[in-house]
Backbone as CSV, one residue per row, in Angstrom:
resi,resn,N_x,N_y,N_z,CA_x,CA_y,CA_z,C_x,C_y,C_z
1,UNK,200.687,36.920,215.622,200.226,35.663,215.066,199.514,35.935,213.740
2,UNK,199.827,35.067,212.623,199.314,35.322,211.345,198.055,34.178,211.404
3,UNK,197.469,35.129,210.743,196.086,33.986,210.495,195.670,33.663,208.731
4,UNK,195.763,32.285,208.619,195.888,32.032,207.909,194.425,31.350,206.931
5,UNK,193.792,31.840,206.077,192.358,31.108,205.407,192.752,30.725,204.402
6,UNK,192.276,29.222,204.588,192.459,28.164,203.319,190.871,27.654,203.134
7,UNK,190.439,28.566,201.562,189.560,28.517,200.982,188.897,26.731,200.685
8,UNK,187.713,26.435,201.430,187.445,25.598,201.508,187.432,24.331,199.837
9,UNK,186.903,23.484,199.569,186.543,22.907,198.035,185.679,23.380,197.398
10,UNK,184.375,23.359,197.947,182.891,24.105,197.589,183.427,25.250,197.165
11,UNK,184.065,26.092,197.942,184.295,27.690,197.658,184.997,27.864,195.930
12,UNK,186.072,26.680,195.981,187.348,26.911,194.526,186.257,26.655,193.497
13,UNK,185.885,25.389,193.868,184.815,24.636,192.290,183.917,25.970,192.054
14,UNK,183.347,26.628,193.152,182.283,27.927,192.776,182.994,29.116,191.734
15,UNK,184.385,29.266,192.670,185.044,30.565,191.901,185.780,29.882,190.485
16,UNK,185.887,28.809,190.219,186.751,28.126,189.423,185.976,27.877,187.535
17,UNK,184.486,28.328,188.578,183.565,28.081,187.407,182.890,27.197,187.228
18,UNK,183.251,25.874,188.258,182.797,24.154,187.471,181.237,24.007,188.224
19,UNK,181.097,24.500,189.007,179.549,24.457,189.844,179.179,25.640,189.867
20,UNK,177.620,25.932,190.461,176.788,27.102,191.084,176.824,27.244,191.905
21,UNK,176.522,27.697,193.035,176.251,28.076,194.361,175.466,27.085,194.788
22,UNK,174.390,27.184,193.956,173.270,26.158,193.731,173.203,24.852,194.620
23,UNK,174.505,24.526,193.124,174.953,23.118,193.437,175.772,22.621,194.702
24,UNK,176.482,23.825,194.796,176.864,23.466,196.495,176.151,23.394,197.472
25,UNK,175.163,24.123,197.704,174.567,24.333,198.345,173.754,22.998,198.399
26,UNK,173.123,22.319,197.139,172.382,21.181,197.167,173.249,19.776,197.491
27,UNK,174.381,19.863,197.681,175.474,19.033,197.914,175.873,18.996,199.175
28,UNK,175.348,20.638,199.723,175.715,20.156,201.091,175.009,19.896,202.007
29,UNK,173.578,20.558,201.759,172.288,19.681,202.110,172.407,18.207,202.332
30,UNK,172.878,17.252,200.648,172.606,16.131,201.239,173.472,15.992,201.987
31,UNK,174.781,16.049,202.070,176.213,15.463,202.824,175.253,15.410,204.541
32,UNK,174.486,16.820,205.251,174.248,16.537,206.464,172.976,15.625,206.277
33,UNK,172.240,15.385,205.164,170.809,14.795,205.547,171.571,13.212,205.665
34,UNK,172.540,12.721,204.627,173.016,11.574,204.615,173.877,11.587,206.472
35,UNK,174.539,12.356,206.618,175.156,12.358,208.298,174.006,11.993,209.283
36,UNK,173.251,13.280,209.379,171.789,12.837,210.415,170.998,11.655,210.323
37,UNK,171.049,10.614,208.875,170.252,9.767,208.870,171.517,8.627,208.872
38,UNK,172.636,8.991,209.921,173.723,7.808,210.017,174.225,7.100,208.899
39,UNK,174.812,7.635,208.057,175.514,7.073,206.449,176.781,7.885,206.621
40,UNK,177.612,7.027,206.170,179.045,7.389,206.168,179.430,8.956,205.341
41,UNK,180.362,9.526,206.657,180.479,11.012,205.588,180.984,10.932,204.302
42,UNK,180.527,11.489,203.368,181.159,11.791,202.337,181.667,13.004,201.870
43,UNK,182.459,13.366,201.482,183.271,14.380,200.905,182.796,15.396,200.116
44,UNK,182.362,16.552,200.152,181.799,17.122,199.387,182.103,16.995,197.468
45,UNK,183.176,16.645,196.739,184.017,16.439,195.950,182.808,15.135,195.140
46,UNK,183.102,13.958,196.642,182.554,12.994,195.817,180.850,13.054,195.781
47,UNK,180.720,14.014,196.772,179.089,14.467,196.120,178.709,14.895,194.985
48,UNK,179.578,15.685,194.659,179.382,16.576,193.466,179.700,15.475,192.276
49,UNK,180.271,14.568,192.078,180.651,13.924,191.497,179.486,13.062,191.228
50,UNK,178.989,12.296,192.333,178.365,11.625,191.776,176.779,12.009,191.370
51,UNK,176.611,13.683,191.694,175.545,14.436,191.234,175.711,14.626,189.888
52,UNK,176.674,14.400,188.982,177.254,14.701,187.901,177.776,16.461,187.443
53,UNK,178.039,16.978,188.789,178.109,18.010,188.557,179.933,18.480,188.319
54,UNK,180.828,17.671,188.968,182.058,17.626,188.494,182.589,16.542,187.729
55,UNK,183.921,16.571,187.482,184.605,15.333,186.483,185.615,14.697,187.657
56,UNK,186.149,13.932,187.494,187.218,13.514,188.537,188.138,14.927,187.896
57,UNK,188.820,14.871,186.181,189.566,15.871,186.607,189.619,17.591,187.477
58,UNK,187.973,18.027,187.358,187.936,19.033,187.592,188.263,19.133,189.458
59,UNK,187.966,18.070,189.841,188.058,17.374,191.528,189.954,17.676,191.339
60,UNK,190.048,16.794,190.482,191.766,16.685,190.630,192.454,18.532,190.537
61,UNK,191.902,19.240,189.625,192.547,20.651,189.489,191.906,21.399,190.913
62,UNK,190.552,21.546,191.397,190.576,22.178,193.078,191.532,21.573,193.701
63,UNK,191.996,20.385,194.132,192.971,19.724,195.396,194.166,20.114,194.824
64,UNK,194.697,20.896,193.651,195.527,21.199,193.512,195.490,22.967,193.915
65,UNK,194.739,23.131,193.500,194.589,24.779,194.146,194.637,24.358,195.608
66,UNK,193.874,23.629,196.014,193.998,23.842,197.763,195.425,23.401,198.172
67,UNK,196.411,22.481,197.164,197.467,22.427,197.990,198.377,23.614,197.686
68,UNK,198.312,24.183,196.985,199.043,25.139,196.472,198.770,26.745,197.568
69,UNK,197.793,26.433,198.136,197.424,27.791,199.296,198.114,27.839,200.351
């Protein structure tokens, strides 16, 4: 059986250059504080987004790396 790892979003935007660690990290903080305090999940992508830390296109070039894996 082959096992197969498909590099998460957080992970590409980090290696891709467009965020910090930082910023993921502070993105994914809120994603569970917004979950635990019952608010609809959001996507890590559109976190970052609306942190101003990505562009839609830079969103649009990771989902293309991830389909391409």
């Amino acid at each position: 059986m082959t096992e197969v790892k498909v590099k998460r979003f957080g992970v590409i935007a980090v290696e891709k250059g467009f965020i910090t660690l930082e910023q993921l990290v502070e993105a994914m903080t809120l994603q569970i504080q917004e979950e635990t305090e019952g608010e609809r999940h959001r996507l890590i992508g559109q976190i970052l987004l609306s942190l101003g830390y990505l562009t839609s296109s830079q969103i649009d070039e990771v989902m293309e790396t991830m389909d391409s894996q």
